[in-house]
N, C-alpha and C positions, 0 to 999 in steps of 0.2 A: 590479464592477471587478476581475476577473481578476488582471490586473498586477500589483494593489497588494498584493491575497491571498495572488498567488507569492509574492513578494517578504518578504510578513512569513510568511510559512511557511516559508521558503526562512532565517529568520533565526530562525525558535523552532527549528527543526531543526538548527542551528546552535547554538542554548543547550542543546539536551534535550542534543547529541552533547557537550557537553561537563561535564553533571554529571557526578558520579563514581560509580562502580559501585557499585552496591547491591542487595539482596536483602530484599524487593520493591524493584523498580526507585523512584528517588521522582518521578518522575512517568509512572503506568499506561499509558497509553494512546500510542502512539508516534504524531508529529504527523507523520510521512510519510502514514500512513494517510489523514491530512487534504489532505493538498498533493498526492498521487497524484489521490485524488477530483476535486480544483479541477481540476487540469490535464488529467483527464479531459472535465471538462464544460468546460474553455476549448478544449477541442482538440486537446491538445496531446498525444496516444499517445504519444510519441518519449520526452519528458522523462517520463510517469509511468511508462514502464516502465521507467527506470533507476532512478526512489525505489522502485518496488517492488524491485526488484533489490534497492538498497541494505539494505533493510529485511530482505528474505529472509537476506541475508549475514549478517547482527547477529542476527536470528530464524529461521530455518529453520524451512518450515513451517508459519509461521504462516497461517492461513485466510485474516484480514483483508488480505493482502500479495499471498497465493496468487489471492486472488478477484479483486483489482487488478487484478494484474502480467495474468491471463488477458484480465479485460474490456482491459487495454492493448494486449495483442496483438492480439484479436477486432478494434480499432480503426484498426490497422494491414494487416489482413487477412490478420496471422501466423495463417490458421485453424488448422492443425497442433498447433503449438506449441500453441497457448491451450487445445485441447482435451486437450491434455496437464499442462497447469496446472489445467484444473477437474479432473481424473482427483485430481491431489495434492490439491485445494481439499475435494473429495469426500469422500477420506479425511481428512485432517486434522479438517475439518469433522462427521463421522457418527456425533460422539456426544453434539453441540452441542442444547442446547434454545431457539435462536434460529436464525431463516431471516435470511441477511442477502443485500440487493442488490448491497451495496457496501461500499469497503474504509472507509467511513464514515460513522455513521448521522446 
């Protein structure tokens, strides 16, 4: 059920953005990562490449957002662009000791 998964991901992403700043953040793992993925496999390239967007803004950088945002373009058949996004994911990524497919496992 797609819908329902946006929807509550669409509203934890909504709680994470509103804890308060901290160092280590208090919860790891940022849940666009998760709502980018869904909306990739619902279909939806348009809407995940803005969470990745979003996520890029707040983390710069980041692999897990960078690997996204490109399979979102790739989806869209922004070829260009998304081969410009794995070039950053590449480096970001090349000194990692995990292969990842997606911006969440």
């Amino acid at each position: 059920d797609y819908d329902r998964a946006v929807s509550e991901l669409r509203e934890a992403v909504r709680l994470e953005d509103a804890l308060l700043y901290g160092e280590p953040p208090e919860w790891t793992v940022p849940v666009r990562h998760e709502l980018g993925a869904v909306l990739l496999a619902a279909d939806r390239p348009t809407e995940a490449e803005r969470v990745y967007r979003e996520d890029l803004a707040r983390f710069p950088n980041n692999g897990w957002s960078l690997l996204g945002l490109a399979q979102s373009l790739e989806a869209q058949g922004k070829r260009a662009e998304a081969e410009e996004l794995r070039e950053r994911f590449r480096a970001a990524w090349s000194t990692a000791d995990l292969t990842i497919a997606a911006s969440s496992l």
